[in-house]
C-alpha positions as CSV (number, residue, x, y, z in Angstrom):
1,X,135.7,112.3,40.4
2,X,137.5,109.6,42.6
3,X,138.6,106.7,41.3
4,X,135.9,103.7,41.8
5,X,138.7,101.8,43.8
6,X,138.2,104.7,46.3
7,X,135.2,105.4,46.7
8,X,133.8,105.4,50.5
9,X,130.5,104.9,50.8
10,X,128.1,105.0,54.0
11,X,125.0,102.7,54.0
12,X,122.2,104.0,55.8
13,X,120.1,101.1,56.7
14,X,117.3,100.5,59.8
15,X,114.9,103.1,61.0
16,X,111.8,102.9,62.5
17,X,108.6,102.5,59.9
18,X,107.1,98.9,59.1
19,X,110.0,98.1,56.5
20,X,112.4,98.1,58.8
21,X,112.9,94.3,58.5
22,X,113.1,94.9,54.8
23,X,115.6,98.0,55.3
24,X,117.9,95.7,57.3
25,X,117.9,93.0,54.8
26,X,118.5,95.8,52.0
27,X,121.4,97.7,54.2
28,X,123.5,94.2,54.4
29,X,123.0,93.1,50.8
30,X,124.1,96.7,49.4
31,X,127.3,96.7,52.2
32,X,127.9,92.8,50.5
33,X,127.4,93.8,47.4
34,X,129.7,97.6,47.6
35,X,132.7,95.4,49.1
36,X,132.1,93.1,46.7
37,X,132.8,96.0,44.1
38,X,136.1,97.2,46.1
39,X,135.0,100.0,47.7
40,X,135.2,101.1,51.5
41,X,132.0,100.4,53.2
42,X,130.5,101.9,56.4
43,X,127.6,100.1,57.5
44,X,125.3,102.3,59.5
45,X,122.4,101.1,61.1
46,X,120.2,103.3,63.1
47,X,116.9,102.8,64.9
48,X,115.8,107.1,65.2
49,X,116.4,110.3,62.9
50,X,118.4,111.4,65.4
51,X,120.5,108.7,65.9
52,X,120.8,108.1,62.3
53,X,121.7,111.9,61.8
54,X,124.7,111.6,64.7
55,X,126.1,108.9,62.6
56,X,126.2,110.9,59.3
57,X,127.8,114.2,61.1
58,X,130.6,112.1,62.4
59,X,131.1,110.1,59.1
60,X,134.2,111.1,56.5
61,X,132.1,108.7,53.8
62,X,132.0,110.3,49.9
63,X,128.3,109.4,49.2
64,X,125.5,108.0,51.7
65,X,123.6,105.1,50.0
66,X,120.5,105.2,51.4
67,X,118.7,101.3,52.2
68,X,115.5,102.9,54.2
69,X,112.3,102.4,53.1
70,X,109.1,104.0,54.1
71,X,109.3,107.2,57.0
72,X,111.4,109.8,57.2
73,X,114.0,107.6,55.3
74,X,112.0,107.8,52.0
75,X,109.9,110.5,52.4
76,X,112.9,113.3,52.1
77,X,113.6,114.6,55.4
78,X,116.3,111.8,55.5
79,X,116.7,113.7,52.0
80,X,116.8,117.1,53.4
81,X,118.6,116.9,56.1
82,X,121.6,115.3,54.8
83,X,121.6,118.7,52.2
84,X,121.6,120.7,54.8
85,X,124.8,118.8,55.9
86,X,126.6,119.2,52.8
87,X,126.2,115.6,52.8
88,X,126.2,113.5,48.9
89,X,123.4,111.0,49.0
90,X,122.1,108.5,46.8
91,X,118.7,108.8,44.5
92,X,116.2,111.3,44.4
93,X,115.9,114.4,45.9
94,X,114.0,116.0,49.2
95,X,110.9,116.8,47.0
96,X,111.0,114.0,44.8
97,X,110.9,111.4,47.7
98,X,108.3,113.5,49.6
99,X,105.6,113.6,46.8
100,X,106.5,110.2,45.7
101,X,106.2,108.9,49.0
102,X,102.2,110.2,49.2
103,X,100.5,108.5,46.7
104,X,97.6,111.2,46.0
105,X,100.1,113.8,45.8
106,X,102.4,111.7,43.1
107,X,98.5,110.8,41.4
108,X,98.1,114.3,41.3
109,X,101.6,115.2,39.4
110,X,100.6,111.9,36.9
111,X,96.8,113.7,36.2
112,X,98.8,116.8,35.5
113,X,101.3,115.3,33.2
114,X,99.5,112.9,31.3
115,X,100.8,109.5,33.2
116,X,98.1,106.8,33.0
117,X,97.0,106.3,36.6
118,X,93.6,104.6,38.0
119,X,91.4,106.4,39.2
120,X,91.0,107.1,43.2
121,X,88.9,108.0,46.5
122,X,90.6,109.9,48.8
123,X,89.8,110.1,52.8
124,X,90.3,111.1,55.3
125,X,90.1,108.1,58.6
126,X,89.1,109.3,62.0
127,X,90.3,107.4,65.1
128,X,86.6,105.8,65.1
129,X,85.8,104.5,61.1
130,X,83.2,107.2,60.2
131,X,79.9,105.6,57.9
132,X,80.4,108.4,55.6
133,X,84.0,107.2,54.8
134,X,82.5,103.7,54.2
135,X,80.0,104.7,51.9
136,X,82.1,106.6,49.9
137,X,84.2,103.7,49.7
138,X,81.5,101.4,48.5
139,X,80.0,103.6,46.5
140,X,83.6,103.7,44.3
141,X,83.5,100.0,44.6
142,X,80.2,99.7,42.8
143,X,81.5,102.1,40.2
144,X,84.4,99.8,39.3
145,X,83.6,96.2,40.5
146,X,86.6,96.1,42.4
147,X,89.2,97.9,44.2
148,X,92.5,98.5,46.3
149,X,92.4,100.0,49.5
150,X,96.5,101.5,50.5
151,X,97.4,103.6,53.1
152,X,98.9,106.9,51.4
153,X,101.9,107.1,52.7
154,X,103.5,103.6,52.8
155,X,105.1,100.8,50.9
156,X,106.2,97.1,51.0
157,X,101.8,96.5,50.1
158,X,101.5,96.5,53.9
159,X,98.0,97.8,54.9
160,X,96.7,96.7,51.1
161,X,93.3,95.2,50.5
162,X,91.7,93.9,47.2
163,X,88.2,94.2,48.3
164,X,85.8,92.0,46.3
165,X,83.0,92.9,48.1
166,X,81.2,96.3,49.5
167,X,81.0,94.0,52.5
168,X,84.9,93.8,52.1
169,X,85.4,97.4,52.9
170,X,85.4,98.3,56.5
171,X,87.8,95.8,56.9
172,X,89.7,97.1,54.4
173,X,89.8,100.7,55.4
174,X,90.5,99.4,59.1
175,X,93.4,98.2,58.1
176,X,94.7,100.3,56.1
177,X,93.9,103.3,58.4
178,X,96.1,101.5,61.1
179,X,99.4,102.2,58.7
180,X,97.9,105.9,58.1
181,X,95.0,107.8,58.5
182,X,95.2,108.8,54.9
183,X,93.3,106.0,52.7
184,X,93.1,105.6,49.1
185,X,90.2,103.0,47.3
186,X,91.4,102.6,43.9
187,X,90.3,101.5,40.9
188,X,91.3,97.7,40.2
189,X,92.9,97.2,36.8
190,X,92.3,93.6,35.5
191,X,95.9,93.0,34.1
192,X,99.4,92.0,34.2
193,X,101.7,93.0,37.3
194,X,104.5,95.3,35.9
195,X,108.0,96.9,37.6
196,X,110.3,98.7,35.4
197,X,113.7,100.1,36.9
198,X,113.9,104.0,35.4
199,X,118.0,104.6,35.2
200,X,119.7,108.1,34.4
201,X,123.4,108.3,33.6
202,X,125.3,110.5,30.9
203,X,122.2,112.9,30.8
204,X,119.9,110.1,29.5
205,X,117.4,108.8,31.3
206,X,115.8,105.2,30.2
207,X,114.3,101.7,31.0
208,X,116.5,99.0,31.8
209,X,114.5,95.3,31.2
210,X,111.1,95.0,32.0
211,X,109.7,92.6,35.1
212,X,106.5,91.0,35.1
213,X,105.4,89.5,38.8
214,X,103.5,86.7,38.7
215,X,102.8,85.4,42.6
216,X,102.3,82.0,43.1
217,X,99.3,82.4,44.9
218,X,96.7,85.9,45.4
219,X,98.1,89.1,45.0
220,X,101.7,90.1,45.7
221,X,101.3,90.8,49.3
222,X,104.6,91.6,51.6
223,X,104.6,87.5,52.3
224,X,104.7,87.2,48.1
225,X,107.5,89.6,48.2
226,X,109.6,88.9,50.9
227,X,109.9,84.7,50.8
228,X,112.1,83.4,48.4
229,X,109.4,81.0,46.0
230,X,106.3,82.5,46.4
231,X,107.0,84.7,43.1
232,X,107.8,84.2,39.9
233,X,109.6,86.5,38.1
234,X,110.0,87.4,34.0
235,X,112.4,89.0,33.3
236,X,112.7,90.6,30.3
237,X,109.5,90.3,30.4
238,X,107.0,88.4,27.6
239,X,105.5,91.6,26.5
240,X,104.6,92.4,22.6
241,X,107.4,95.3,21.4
242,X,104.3,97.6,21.7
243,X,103.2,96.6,24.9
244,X,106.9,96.8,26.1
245,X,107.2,100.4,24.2
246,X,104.6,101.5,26.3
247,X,105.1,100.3,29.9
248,X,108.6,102.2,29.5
249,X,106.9,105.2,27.9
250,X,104.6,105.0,31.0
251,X,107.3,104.7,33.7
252,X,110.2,107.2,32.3
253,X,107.3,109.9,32.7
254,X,106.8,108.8,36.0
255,X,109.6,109.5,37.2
256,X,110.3,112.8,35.2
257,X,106.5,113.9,36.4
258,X,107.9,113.7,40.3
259,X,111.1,115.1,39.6
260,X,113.0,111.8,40.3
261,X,117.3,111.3,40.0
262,X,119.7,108.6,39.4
263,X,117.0,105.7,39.6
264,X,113.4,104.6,40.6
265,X,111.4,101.7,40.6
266,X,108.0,102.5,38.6
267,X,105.3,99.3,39.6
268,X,102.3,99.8,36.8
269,X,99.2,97.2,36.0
270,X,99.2,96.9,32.1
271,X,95.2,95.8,31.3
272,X,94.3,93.6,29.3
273,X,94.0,95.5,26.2
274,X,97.5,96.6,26.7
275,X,97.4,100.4,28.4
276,X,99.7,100.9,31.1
277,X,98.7,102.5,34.7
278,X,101.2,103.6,37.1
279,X,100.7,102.8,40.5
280,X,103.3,104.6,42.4
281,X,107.0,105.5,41.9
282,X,109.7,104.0,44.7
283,X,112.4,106.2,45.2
284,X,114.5,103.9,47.5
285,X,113.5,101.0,46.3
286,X,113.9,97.3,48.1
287,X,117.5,96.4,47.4
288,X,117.2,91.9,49.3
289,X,118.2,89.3,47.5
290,X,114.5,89.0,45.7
291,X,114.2,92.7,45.2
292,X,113.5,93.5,41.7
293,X,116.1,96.5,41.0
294,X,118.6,93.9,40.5
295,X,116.8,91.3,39.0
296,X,116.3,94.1,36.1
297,X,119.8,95.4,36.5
298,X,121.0,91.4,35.9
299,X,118.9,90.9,33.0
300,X,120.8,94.2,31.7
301,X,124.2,92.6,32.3
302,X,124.8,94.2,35.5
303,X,126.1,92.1,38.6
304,X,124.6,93.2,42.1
305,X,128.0,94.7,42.9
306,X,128.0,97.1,39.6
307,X,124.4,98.3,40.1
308,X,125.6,99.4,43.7
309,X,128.6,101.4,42.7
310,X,127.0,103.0,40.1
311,X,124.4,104.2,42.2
312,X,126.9,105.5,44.5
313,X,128.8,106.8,41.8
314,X,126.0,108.4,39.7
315,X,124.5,110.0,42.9
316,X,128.0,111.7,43.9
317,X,128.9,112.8,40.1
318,X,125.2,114.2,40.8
319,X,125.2,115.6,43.8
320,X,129.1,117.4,43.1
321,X,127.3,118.6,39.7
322,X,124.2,120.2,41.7
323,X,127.2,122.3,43.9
């Protein structure tokens, strides 16, 4: 293992999904916040997988910290390529990031492993909104009184709905269909907004602190997210020792169920009467200056420049190990 002091690290930041803004902002803070730590940063910030790719093959970095979100940046052909380069990355693996990446096929692994997760319509969205795909929808909506309708394969909230309404619900699937043509309605969980940072190191893998969101006005939209003020966060958050047990139960099988590494961010509802649900698990999670990774990291004692290196440094010890 190299020193700390010498570690090179490449940050792959950019692409070309809806988060790019947020990968950008993510890419910056993490090359701040490595130098910060001492060690020798290369930013590199790419617009295409090929581009991106041409940048990695020329690079003499130890470890690629990977600061894209959504697209082939998160869903593991970033992942898988870089493998197939010899190439030491940070986080999760090809098939970890692919099935977390499509939230029916990450619901799936939770039904099969026990992992509290709403339940869910899936469909299928022609070019031209189908009725059949409507009715369906409403039809869950009257089941449950309220729903959330995501595009399958993206993050950030962009394309989400909270439909109130059946007469909510074209809308709803119209815009989500415009992120992806895969749509889930979901059951609405009356509740407490959760996140909880999963972290493996020494062959353990646990929760640090707990975050409860609390946005300042609606839901917690990519506005809520992305503006510093329009969210408050608690952190640890004020959760009974049970409720707490149990949110970090939830998430660390989460991220076992998808076959996660190094770290995730698990974002849950916990009802009212104190059962978790896990929503989805973000392998490359936002890394800005209100991202929530290092809120939880601070409220463990870690500065933003430590949670970066050891991230680079767990995924190389990692990645030599898997050799």
């Amino acid at each position: 293992m190299k020193p700390m002091r010498d570690l090179n690290v490449a940050v792959l930041f950019g692409g070309d999904s809806p988060e790019r803004d947020v990968s950008l902002s993510s890419g910056r803070a993490i090359c701040k916040a490595l130098c910060d730590a001492g060690a020798a940063v290369e930013p590199i910030e790419a617009l295409t997988a090929r581009e991106m790719l041409g940048e990695v093959e020329r690079s003499k970095a130890d470890v690629f910290f990977i600061a894209l979100h959504g697209g082939w940046g998160e869903d593991g052909r970033l992942q898988g390529a870089l493998e197939m380069l010899g190439k030491a990355y940070t986080g999760s693996g090809p098939a970890a990031c692919a099935i977390a990446m499509d939230k029916r096929a990450s619901k799936a692994m939770f039904a099969l492993d026990g992992v509290p997760t709403p339940d869910a319509e899936y469909l299928f969205i022609p070019p031209l909104l189908d009725r059949v795909s409507v009715e369906r929808s409403i039809d869950a909506f009257r089941r449950w009184g309220k729903a959330v309708v995501k595009p399958c394969c993206s993050g950030s909230t962009v394309g989400v709905t909270i439909v109130d309404s059946a007469e909510q619900m074209q809308n709803a699937l119209s815009n989500a269909a415009g992120f992806d043509s895969s749509v889930i309605v979901e059951e609405y969980i009356p509740g407490r907004e959760i996140t909880v940072t999963v972290w493996e190191e020494g062959g353990e893998t646990s929760a640090l602190p707990v975050i409860q969101i609390v946005p300042r006005r609606g839901f917690y939209t990519y506005e809520a997210k992305y503006t510093a003020g329009m969210t408050e966060y608690l952190c640890p958050a004020p959760l009974s020792p049970e409720e707490n047990a149990a949110v970090c139960e939830a998430s660390v099988a989460a991220h076992r169920s998808l076959g996660c590494s190094v770290y995730s961010r698990v974002d849950l509802r916990l009802a009212d009467e104190g059962t978790p649900f896990v929503l989805e698990v973000n392998t490359a999670p936002g890394m800005t200056a209100t991202s929530l990774v290092p809120k939880s990291a601070a409220a463990n004692g870690w500065s933003f420049p430590e949670l970066a290196l050891r991230i680079a440094q767990s995924s190389l010890d990692l990645r030599n190990d898997q050799r």
